[in-house]
C-alpha positions as CSV (number, residue, x, y, z in Angstrom):
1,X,-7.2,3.6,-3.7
2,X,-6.0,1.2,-1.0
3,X,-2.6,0.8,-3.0
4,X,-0.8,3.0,-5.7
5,X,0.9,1.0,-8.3
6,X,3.6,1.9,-10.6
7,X,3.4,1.9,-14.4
8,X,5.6,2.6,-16.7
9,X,4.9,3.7,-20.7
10,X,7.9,2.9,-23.1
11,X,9.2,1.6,-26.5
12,X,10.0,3.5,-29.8
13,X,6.7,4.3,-30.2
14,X,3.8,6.8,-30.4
15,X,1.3,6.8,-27.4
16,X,3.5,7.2,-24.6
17,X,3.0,10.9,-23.2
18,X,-0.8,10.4,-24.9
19,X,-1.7,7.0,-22.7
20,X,0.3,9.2,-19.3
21,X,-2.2,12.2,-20.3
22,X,-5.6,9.9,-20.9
23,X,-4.5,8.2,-17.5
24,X,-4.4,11.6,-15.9
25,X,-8.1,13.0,-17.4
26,X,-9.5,9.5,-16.3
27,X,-8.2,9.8,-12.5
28,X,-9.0,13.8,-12.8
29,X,-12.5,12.8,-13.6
30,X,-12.8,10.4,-10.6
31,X,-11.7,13.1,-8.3
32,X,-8.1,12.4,-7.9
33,X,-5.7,14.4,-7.7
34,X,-3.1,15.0,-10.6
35,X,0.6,15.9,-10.7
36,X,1.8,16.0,-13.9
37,X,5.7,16.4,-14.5
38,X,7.6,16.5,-17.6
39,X,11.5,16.6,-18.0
40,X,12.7,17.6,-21.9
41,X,9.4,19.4,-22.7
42,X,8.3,23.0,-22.1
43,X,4.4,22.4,-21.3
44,X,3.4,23.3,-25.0
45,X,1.4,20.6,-26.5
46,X,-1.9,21.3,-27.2
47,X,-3.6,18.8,-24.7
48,X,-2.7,20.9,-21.5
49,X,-4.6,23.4,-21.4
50,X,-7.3,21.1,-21.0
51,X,-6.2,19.0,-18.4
52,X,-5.3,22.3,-16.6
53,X,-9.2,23.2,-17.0
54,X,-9.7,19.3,-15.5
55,X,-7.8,20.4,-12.3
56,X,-4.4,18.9,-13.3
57,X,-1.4,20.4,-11.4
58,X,1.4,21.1,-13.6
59,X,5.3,21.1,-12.7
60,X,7.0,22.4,-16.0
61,X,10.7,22.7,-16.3
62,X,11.6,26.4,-16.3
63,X,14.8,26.1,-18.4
64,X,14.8,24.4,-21.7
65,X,18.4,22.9,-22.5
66,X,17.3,21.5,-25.8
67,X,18.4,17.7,-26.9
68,X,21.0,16.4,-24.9
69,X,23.0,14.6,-27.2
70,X,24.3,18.3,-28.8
71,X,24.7,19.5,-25.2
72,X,28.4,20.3,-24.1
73,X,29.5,18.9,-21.0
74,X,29.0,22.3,-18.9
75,X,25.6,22.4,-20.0
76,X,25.1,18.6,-19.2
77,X,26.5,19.2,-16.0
78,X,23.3,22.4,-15.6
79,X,21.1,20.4,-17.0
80,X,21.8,17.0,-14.2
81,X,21.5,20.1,-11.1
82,X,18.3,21.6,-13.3
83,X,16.6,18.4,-13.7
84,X,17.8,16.4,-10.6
85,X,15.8,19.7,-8.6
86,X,13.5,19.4,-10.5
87,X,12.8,15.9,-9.8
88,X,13.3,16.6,-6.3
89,X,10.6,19.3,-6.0
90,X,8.0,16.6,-7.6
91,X,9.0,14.1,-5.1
92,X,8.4,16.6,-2.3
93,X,5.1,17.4,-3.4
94,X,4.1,13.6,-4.2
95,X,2.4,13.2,-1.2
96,X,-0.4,16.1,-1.9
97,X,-1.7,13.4,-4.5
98,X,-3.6,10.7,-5.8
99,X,-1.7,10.1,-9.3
100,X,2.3,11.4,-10.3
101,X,3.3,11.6,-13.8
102,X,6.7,11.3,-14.3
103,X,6.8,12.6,-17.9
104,X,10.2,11.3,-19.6
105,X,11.6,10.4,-16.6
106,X,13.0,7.1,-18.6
107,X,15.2,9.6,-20.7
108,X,16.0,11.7,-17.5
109,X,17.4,8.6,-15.6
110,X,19.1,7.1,-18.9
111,X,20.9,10.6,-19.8
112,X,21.9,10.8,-15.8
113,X,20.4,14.1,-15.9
114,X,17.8,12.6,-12.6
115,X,19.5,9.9,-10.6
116,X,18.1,7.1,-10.9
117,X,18.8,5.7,-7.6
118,X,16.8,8.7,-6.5
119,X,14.3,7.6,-8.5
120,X,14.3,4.1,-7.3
121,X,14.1,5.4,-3.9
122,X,11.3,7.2,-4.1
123,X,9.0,4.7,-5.7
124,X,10.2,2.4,-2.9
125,X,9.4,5.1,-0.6
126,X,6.7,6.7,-1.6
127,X,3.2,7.2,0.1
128,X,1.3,3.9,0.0
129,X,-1.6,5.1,-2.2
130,X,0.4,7.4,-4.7
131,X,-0.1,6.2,-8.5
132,X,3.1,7.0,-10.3
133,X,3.5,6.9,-14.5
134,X,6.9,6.8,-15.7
135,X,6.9,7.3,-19.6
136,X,10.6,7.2,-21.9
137,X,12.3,5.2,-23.9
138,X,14.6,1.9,-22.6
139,X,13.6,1.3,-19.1
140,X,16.7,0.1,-17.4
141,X,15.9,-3.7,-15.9
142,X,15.7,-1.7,-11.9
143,X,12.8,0.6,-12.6
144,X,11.3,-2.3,-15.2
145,X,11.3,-4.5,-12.1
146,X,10.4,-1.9,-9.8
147,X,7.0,-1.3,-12.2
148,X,4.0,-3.0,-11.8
149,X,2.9,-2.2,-15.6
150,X,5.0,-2.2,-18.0
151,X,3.3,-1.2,-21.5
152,X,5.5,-1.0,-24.9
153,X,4.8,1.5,-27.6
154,X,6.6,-0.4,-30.2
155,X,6.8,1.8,-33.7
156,X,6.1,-0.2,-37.3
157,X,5.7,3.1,-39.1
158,X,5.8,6.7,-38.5
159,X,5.1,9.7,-40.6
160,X,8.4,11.4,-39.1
161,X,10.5,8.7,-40.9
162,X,9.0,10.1,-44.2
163,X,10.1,14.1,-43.4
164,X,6.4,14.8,-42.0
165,X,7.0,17.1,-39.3
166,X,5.1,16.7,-36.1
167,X,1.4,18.2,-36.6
168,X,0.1,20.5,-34.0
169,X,-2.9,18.7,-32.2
170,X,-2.0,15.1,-33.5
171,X,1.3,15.0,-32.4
172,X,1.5,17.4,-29.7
């Protein structure tokens, strides 16, 4: 690729992790290289083993801190040095490939648990050729401009609003 482009998956919707992960099989399967990061998520839905198998790097967070909204401010304050490392490590290792999946990183910035000036940075920074997938609810209008995709899950009905738990390989 002569020039990596920036998309970014969002809304209220279902899809958005899914469309970051069926991006990442289709660029594994060309060759590329894959870095996949999430932020909120411990690495446990069922599609990553496979992608592993497809020769998908994987940069999990080590620590869970569970939702933020029920964190207290000390563990808020963990969580922003936790995340804003972790964030940091991914940027760092960037330039090793073809394709970065930022992976809730909408949340990340929205929550200020990742800077998202740092964010911003780096996509204006980053190596010419580096694809980067930024999934999440609410975009803020700075990474929305900074995207050059912009795709909205936009939920009409979900199972969830009914009490139907998530379903291990449909949901995650």
């Amino acid at each position: 690729m002569a020039r990596g482009l920036v998309h970014i998956y969002c809304g209220d919707g279902k899809g958005k992790t899914t469309a970051s992960i069926g991006l990442s099989l289709r660029a594994a399967g060309a060759g590329l290289r894959v870095l996949y990061v999430q932020f909120f998520k411990d690495g446990s839905s069922s599609e990553f083993r496979l992608l592993e198998q497809a020769g998908v790097t994987f940069l999990r967070p080590a620590k869970k801190f569970g939702f933020y909204r029920t964190l207290t401010p000390q563990q808020r304050e963990e969580a922003r040095a936790f995340y804003t490392e972790h964030f940091r490590t991914a940027a760092a290792m960037a330039g090793d490939f073809d394709l970065l999946v930022l992976d809730e990183a909408m949340s990340a910035c929205r929550t200020g648990v990742v800077p998202e000036e740092e964010v911003l940075a780096f996509l204006q920074s980053r190596p010419e050729r580096l694809e980067v997938v930024l999934t999440g609810r609410d975009p803020s209008q700075a990474l929305f401009d900074a995207a050059d995709y912009v795709t909205e899950m936009c939920k009409r009905k979900h199972p969830f609003d009914r009490g139907i738990p998530a379903r291990r390989g449909i949901e995650f």
